[in-house]
C-alpha positions as a Markdown table, in Angstrom:
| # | Residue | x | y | z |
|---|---|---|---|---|
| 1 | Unk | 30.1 | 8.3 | 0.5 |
| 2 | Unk | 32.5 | 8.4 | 3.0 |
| 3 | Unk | 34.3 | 5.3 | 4.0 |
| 4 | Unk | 33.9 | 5.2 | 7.6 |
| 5 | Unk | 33.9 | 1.9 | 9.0 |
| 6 | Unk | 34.4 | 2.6 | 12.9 |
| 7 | Unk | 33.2 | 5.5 | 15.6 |
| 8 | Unk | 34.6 | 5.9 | 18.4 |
| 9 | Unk | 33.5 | 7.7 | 21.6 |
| 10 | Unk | 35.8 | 8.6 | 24.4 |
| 11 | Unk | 35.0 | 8.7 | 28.3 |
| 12 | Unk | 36.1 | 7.2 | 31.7 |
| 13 | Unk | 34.4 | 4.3 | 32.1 |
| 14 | Unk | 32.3 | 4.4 | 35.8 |
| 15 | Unk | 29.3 | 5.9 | 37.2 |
| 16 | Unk | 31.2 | 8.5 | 39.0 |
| 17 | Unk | 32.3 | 9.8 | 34.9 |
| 18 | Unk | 29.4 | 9.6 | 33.2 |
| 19 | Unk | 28.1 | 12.8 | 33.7 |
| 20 | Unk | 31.3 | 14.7 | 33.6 |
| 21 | Unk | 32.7 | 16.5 | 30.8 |
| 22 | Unk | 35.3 | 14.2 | 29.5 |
| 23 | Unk | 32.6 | 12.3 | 28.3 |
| 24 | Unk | 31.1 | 14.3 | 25.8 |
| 25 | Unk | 32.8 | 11.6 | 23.2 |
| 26 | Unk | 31.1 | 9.0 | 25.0 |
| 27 | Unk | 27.2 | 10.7 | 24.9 |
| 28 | Unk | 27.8 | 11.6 | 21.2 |
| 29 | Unk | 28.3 | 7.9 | 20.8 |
| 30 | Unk | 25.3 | 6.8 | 22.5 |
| 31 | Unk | 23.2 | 9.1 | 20.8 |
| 32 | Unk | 24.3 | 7.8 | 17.8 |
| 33 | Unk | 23.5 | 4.6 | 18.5 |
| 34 | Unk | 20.1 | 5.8 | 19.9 |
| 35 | Unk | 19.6 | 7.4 | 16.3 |
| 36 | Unk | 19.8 | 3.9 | 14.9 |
| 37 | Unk | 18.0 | 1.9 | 17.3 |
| 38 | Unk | 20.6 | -0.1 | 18.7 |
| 39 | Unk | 22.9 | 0.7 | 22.2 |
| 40 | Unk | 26.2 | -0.7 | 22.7 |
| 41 | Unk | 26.8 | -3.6 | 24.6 |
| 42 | Unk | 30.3 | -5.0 | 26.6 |
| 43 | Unk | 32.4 | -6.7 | 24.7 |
| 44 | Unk | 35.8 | -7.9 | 26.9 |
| 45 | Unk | 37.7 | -8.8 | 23.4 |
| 46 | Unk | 38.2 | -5.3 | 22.7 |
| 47 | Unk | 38.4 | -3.9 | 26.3 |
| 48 | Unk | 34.9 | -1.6 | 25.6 |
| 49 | Unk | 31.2 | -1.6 | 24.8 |
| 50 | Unk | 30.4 | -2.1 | 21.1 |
| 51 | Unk | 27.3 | -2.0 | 18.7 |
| 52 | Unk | 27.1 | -2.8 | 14.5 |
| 53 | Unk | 24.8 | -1.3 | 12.1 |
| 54 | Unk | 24.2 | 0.0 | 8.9 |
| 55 | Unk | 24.2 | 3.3 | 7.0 |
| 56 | Unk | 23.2 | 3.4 | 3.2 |
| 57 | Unk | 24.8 | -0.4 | 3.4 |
| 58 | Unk | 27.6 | 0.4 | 4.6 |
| 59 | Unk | 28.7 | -2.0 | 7.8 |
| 60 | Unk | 30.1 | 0.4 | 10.5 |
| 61 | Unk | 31.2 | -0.6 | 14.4 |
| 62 | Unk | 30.2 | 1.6 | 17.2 |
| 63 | Unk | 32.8 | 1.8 | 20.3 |
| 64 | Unk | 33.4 | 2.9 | 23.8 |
| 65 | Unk | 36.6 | 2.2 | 25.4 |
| 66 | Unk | 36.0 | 0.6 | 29.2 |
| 67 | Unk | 39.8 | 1.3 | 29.3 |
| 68 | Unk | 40.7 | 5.2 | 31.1 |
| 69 | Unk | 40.9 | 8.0 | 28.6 |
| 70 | Unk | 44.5 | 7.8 | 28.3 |
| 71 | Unk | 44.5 | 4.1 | 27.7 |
| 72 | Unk | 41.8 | 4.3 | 24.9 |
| 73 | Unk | 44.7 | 3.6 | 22.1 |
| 74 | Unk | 44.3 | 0.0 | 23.7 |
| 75 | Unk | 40.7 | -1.0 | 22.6 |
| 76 | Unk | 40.7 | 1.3 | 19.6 |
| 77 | Unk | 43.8 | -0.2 | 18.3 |
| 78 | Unk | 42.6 | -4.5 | 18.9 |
| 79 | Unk | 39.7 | -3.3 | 17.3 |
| 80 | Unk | 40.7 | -1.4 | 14.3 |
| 81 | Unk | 43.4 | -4.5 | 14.3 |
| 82 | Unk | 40.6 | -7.6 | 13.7 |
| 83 | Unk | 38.2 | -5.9 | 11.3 |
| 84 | Unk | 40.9 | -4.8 | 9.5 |
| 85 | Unk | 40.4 | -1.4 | 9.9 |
| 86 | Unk | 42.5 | 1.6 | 8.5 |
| 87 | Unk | 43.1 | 4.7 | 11.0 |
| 88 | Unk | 41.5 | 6.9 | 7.6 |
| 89 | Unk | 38.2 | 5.1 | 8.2 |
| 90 | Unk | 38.0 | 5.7 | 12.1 |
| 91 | Unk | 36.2 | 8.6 | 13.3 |
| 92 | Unk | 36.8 | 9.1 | 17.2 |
| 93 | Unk | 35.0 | 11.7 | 19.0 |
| 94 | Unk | 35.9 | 13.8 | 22.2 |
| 95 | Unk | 35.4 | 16.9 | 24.0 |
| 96 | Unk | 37.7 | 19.7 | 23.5 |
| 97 | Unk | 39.0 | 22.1 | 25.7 |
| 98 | Unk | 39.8 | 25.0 | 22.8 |
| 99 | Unk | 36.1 | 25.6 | 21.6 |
| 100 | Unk | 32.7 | 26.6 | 24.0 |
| 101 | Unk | 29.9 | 24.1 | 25.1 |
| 102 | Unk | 27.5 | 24.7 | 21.8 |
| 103 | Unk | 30.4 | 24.3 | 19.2 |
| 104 | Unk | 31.7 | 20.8 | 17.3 |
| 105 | Unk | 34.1 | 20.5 | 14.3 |
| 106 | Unk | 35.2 | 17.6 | 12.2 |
| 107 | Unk | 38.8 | 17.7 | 11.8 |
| 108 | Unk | 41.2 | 15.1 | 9.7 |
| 109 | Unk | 44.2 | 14.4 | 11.5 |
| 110 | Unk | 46.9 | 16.7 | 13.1 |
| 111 | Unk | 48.1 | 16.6 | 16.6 |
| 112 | Unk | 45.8 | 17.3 | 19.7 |
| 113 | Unk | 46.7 | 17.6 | 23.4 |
| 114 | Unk | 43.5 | 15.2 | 24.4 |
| 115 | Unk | 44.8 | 12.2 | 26.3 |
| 116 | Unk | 42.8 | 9.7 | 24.7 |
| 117 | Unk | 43.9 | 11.2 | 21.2 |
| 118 | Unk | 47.3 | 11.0 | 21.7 |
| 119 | Unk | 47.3 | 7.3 | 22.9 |
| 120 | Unk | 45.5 | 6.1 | 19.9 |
| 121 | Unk | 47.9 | 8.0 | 17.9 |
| 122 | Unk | 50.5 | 6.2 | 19.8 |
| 123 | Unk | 48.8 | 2.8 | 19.2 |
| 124 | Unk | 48.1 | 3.0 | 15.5 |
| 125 | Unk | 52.0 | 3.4 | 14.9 |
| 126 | Unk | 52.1 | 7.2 | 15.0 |
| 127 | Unk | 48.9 | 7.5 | 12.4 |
| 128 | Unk | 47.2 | 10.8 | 13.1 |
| 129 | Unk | 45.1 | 10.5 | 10.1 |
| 130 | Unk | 42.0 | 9.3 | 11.6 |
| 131 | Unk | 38.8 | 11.8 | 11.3 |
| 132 | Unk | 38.4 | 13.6 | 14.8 |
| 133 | Unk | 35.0 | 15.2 | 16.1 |
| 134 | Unk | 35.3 | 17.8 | 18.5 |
| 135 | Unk | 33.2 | 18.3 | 21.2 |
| 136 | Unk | 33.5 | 22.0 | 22.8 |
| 137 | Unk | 33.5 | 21.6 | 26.7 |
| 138 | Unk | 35.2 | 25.2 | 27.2 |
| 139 | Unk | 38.1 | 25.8 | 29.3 |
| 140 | Unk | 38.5 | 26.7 | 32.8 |
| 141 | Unk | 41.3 | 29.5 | 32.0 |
| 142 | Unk | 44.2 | 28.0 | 33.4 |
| 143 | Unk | 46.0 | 24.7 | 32.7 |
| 144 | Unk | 45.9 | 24.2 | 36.7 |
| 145 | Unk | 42.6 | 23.8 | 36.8 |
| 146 | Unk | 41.8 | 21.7 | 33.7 |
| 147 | Unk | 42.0 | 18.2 | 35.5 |
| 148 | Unk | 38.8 | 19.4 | 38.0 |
| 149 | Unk | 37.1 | 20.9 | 34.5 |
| 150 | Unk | 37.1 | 17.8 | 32.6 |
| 151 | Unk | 36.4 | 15.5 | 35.4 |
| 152 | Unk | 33.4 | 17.9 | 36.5 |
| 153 | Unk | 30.0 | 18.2 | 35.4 |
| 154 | Unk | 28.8 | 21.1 | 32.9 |
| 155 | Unk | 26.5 | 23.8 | 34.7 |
| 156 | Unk | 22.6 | 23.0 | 33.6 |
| 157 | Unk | 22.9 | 25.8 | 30.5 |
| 158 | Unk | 26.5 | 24.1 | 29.5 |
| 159 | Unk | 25.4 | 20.5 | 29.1 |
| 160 | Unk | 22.1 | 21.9 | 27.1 |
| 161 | Unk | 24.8 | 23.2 | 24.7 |
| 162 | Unk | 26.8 | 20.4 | 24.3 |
| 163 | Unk | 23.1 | 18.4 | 24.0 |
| 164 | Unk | 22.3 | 20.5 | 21.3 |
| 165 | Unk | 25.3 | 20.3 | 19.4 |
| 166 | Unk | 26.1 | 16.3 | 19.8 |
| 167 | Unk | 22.0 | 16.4 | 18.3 |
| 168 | Unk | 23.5 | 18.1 | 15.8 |
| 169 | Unk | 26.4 | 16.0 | 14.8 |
| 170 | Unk | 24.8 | 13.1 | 15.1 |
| 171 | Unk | 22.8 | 14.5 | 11.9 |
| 172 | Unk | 25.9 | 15.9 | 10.9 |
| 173 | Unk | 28.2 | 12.4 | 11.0 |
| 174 | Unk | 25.0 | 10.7 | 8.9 |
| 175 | Unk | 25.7 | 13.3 | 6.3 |
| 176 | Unk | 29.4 | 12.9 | 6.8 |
| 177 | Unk | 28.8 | 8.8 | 5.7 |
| 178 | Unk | 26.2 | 9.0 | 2.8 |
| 179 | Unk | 27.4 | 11.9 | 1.5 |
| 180 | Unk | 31.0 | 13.5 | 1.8 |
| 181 | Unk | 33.2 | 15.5 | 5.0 |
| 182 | Unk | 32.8 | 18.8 | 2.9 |
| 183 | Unk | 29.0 | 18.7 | 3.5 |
| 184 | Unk | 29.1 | 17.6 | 6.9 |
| 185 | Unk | 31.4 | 20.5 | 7.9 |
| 186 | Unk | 29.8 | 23.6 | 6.0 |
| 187 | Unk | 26.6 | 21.8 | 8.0 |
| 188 | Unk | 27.7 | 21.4 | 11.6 |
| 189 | Unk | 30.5 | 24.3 | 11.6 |
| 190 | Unk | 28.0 | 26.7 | 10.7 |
| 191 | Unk | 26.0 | 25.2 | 14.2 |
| 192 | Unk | 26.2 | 26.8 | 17.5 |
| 193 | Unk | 24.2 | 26.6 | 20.1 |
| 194 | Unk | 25.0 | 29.2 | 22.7 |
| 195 | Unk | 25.1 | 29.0 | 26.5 |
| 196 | Unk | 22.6 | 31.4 | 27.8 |
């Protein structure tokens, strides 16, 4: 089994956010929870919305930061900080600008250029070796137009790709827990669902 003890699902907290493409961390998360019966609920302590449960007996925390995206190092970090949590048993997942809507990779540390990444970096002393699950949301083409990309909603086809694959990982990130990372990669990188 892997020892995950916390997931994390990145957004902007809002109404006007949830449907946009810097979410994509955020409805992996909820699915998740979905998949286990349970949906997170606010909890101020830790600046987010949390849930608990239970995989093959092992105790894991669900959460979503309520902070912005580039803040999210906050509520990860107070979190991680009370259970006792080491960054090596955090998985946080986000969408990624460097792979299409219909792809999602597990990755163990290394550097990333996603805001919310990089402050939880920042706030777990300069520990990148948390597990990382990235979401593919595409990229516009140019770094100019990347702000209005990830703060915009997928087309109709786009967000059925990036449904598909967060289904996926979701059965993926079960595998990932009662099993090991090596299955739950050759699994989910071998995945794509393709934009039609």
């Amino acid at each position: 089994m892997a020892d995950i003890r916390l997931i994390v699902g990145l957004g902007n907290p809002g109404p006007q956010y949830e449907h946009t493409r810097h979410n994509a961390g955020a409805w992996f998360l909820n699915q998740f929870a979905a998949a286990h019966n349970t949906s997170l609920t606010p909890d101020t302590k830790f600046s987010g919305h949390t849930a608990r449960i239970n995989i093959g007996g092992q105790d894991i925390r669900l959460l979503y930061p309520t902070t912005f995206m580039n803040r999210s190092g906050q509520s990860v970090a107070a979190l991680a900080n009370f259970y006792k949590i080491d960054p090596e048993q955090i998985l946080v997942a986000f969408d990624e600008l460097d792979m299409p809507p219909g792809i999602a990779k597990f990755k163990v540390g290394g550097s990333s250029s996603q805001n919310g990444v990089r402050d939880i970096v920042a706030r777990m002393a300069n520990n990148k070796n948390f597990l990382r699950l990235r979401i593919g949301i595409g990229h516009p083409g140019h770094k100019s137009k990347v702000t209005g990309h990830v703060l915009g909603k997928p087309s109709t086809a786009e967000k059925q790709a990036i449904d598909e694959v967060i289904d996926e990982a979701v059965r993926c990130t079960e595998l990932l827990i009662k099993h090991d990372l090596k299955q739950a990669q050759n699994r989910l990188h071998s995945f794509s669902a393709t934009v039609a």
